[in-house]
C-alpha positions in Angstrom: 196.4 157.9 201.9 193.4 158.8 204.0 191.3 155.8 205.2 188.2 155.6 203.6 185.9 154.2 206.8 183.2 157.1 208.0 184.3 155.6 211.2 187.3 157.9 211.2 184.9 160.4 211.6 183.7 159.5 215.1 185.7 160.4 218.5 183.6 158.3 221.1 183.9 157.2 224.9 185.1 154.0 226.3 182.2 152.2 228.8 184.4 151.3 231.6 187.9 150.9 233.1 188.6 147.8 230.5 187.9 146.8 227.8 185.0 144.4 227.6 184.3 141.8 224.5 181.2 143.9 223.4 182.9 146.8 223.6 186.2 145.5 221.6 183.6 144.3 219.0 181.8 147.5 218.2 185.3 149.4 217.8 186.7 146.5 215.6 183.8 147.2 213.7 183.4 150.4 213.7 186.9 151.0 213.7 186.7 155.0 215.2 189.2 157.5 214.5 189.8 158.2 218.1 188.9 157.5 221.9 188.2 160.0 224.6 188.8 158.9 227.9 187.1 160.1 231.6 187.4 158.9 235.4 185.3 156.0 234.6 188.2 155.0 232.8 190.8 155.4 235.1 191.9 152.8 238.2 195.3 152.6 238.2 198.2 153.4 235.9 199.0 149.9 234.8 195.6 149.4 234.1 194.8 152.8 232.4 198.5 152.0 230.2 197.2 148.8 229.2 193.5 149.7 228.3 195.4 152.6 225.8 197.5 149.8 224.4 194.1 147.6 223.4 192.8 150.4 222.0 195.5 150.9 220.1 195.8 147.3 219.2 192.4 146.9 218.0 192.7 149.8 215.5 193.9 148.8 211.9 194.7 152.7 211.7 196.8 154.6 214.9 193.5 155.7 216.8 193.8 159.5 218.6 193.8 158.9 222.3 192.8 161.5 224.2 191.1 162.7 227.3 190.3 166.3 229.6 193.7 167.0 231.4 193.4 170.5 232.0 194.3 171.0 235.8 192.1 172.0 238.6 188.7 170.3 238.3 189.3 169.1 235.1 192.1 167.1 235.5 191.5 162.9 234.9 193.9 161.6 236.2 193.7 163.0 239.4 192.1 159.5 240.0 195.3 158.4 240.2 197.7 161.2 241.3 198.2 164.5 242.1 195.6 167.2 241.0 197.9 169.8 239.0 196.7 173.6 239.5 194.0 174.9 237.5 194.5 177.4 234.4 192.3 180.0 237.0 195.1 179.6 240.0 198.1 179.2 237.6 196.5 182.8 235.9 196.5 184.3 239.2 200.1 183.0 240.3 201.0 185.3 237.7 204.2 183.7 236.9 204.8 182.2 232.9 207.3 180.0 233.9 204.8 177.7 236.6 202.7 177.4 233.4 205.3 176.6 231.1 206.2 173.8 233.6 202.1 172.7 234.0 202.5 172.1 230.0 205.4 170.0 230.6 204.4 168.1 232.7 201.0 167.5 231.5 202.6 166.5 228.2 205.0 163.7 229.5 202.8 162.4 231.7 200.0 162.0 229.1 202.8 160.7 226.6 203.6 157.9 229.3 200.1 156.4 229.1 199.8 156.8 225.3 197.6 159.7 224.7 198.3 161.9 221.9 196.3 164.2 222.4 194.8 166.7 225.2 191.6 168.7 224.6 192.9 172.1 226.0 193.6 174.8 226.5 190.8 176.2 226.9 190.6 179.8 225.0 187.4 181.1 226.7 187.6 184.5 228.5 186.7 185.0 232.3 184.6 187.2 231.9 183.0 186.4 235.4 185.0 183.9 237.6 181.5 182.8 239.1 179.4 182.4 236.2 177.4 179.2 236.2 179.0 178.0 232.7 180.6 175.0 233.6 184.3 177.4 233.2 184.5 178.4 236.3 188.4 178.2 237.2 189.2 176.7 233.4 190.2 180.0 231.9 193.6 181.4 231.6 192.8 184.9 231.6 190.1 187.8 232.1 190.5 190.1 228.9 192.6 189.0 225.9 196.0 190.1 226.3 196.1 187.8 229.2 194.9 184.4 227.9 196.9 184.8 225.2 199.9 185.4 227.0 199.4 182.5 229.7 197.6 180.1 226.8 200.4 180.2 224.5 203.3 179.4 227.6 201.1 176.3 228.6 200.2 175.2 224.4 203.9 176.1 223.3 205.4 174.1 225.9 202.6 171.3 225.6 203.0 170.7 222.0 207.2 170.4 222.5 206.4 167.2 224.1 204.8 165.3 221.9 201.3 166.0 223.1 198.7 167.7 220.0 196.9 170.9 221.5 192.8 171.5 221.0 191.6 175.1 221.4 188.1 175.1 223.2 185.4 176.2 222.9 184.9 178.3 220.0 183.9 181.0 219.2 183.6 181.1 223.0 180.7 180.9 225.5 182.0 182.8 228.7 179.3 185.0 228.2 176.7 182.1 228.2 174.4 182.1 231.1 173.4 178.2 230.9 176.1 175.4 231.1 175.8 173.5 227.6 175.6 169.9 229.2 172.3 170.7 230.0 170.8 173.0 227.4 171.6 175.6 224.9 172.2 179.1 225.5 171.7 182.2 222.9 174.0 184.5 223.8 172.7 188.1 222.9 176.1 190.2 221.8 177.4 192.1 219.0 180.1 190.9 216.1 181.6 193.8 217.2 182.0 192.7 220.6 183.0 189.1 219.6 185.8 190.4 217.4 187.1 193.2 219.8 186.8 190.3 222.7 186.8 186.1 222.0 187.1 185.7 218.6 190.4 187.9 218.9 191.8 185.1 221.1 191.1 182.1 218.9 192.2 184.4 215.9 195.3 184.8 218.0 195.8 180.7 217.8 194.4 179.7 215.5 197.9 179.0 213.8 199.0 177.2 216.8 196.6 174.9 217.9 196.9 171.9 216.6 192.7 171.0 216.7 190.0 172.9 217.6 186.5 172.3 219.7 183.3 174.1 218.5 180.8 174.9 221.6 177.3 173.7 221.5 176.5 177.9 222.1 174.2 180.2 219.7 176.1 183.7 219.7 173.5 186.3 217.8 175.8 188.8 216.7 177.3 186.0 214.3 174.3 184.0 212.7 170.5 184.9 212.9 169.5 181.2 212.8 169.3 180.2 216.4 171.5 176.4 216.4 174.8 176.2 218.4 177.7 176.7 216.5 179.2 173.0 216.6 176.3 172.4 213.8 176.6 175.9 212.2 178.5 175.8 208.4 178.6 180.0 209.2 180.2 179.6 212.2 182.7 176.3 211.0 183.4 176.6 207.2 183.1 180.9 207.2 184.3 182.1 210.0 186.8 179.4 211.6 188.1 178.0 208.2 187.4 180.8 205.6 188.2 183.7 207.5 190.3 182.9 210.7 192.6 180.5 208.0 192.0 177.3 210.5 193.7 174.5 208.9 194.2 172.2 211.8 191.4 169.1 212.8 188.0 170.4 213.6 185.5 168.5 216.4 182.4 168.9 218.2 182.2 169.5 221.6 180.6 166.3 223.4 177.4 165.6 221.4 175.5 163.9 224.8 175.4 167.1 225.9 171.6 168.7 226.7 172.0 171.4 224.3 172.1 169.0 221.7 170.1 166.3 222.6 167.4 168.3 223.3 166.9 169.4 220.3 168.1 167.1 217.5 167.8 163.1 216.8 171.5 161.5 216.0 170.8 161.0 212.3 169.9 165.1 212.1 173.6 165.7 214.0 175.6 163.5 212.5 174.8 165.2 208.2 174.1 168.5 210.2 177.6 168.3 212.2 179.5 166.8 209.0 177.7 169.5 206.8 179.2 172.1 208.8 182.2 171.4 208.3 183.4 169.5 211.5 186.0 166.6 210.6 185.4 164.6 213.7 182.1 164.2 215.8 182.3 163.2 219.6 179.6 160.5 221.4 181.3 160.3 224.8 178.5 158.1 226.7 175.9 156.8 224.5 178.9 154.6 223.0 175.7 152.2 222.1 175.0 154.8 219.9 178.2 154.4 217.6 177.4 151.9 215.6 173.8 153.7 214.3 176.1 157.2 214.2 178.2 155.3 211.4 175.2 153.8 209.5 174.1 157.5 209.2 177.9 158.3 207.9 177.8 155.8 205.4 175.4 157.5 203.4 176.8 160.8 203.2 179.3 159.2 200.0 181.6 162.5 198.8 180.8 165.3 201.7 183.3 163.0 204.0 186.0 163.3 201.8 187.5 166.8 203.0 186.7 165.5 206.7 188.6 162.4 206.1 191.5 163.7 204.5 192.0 166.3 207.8 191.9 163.3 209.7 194.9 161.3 207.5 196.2 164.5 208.0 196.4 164.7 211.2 197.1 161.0 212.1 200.5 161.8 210.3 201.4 164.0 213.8 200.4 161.4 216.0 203.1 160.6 218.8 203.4 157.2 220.2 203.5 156.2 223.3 205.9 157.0 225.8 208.1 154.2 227.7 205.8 153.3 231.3 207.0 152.2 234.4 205.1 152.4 238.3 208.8 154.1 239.2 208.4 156.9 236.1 204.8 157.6 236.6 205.3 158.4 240.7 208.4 160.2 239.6 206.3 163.0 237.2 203.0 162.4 240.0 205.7 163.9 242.7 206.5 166.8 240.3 202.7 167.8 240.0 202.7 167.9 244.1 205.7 170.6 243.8 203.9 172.4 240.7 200.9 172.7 243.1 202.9 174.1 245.8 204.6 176.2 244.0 201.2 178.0 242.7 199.2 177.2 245.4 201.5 177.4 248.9 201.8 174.1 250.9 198.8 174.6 253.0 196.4 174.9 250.3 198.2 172.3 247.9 197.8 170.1 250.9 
């Protein structure tokens, strides 16, 4: 039975590295489907274990935990550890098994803090290594056949542990010449060339991913209105749901970002982001912000019964947590070291 709280709806930050009493009692009220966790969050690994576990405690339904832990310069827990290789220098290793071991290893060691989810891979195509998009080095491939060859060996493998996969960011903004966290970019190209190039990708896994990130990105060639397709019911309910076939959990990108605060209040996101058919929506640090976000939610009555009943849906997947220990956590840390030497060469994993 899916929980009935709009609150489900809402995937939101955490302010610091524990978890204060304000804090505890704007989730116990709010009572959010998941948490999404950065390097603010992160100390140590006991600590970063046990502020998992109070999240987990304070929810009266198993929250999703999740957090950024792609490789390269998106990887969170390098606070901590080891930095594993990015999807860029694993791409260029060109070697399938390294990768298949990045997605093992990225799964246990997520598993062993209690997330159950990672948000990648990312699905975008590098179309320039040195585009100012905020992708640089996150991309698994330049042309199709390529990120879907070295995607699926890390999101096969991933998955196996445990760990739920989130394919980002559709439909894909490679081709976007401003980086969404600070405004929104139109990107001027054909259906034709969408289909023939990103959109063959995410059609590609879109029966494999277990969740799915929409990009704060306006692609022309796929709706004349100019509004990024995270709040786009053309982009969401047509094309990912109705035509790719997506059945898995639907999410915003970050909705802190520039492109969409710029341009829309939270009461207009949240029914505009619900409307299009996203299940969850993401406020990763305006976390004061939750609260008003579910007031907004509670009015919509009906139109958050599909998103809800994803979510139960979904929840029914979750893993829990893996056993911790200091000795288990150095033990996988050691292994990202030889991962990174094994892509990288010991002078420049150094």
């Amino acid at each position: 039975m899916p929980s009935h709280n709009p609150g489900q709806l809402l995937l939101v930050g955490v302010p610091g590295a524990e978890l204060d009493s304000d804090s505890a009692r704007l989730f116990r009220q709010i009572q959010p489907g998941g948490f999404v966790l950065f390097g603010r969050n992160i100390k140590d690994p006991e600590q970063l274990r046990k502020l998992i576990d109070d999240l987990r405690d304070l929810s009266s339904v198993e929250p999703i935990i999740t957090i950024d832990q792609e490789g390269g310069s998106v990887s969170r827990l390098a606070r901590i550890g080891n930095e594993p290789p990015s999807a860029g220098q694993l791409r260029d290793s060109g070697n399938l098994d390294l990768i298949r071991r990045h997605g093992d290893i990225t799964g246990r060691i997520l598993r062993m803090f209690g997330f159950n989810l990672d948000l990648c891979p990312v699905l975008d195509i590098a179309f320039d290594d040195e585009a100012d998009n905020a992708l640089r080095g996150r991309c698994y491939g330049r042309n199709v056949v390529e990120v879907i060859e070295n995607a699926t060996a890390f999101n096969d493998v991933l998955r196996a542990t445990g760990v739920l996969s989130c394919g980002k960011h559709f439909p894909g903004y490679a081709s976007a010449g401003l980086d969404p966290h600070h405004e929104l970019s139109r990107i001027e190209r054909s259906k034709e060339l969408m289909e023939e190039h990103e959109l063959a990708v995410f059609r590609h896994f879109a029966p494999t991913v277990d969740s799915m990130m929409i990009g704060h990105i306006a692609v022309s060639g796929l709706e004349e209105v100019n509004r990024p397709a995270s709040l786009s019911p053309v982009i969401i309910r047509d094309l990912l749901r109705q035509d790719m076939g997506f059945s898995g959990l639907v999410m915003t990108d970050d909705l802190d970002m520039g492109a969409i605060l710029n341009h829309y209040g939270l009461d207009e996101t949240m029914r505009l982001g619900i409307e299009a058919g996203n299940d969850m929506l993401m406020i990763c640090h305006r976390i004061e912000m939750a609260a008003a976000a579910k007031n907004v939610l509670d009015t919509m009555g009906t139109k958050l019964d599909e998103p809800l009943e994803a979510i139960a849906r979904f929840k029914t997947r979750l893993a829990p947590p893996a056993p911790f220990s200091l000795e288990a956590f150095r033990a996988v840390d050691a292994e990202i070291h030889d991962l990174r030497v094994a892509v990288l060469g010991p002078e420049l994993a150094a």
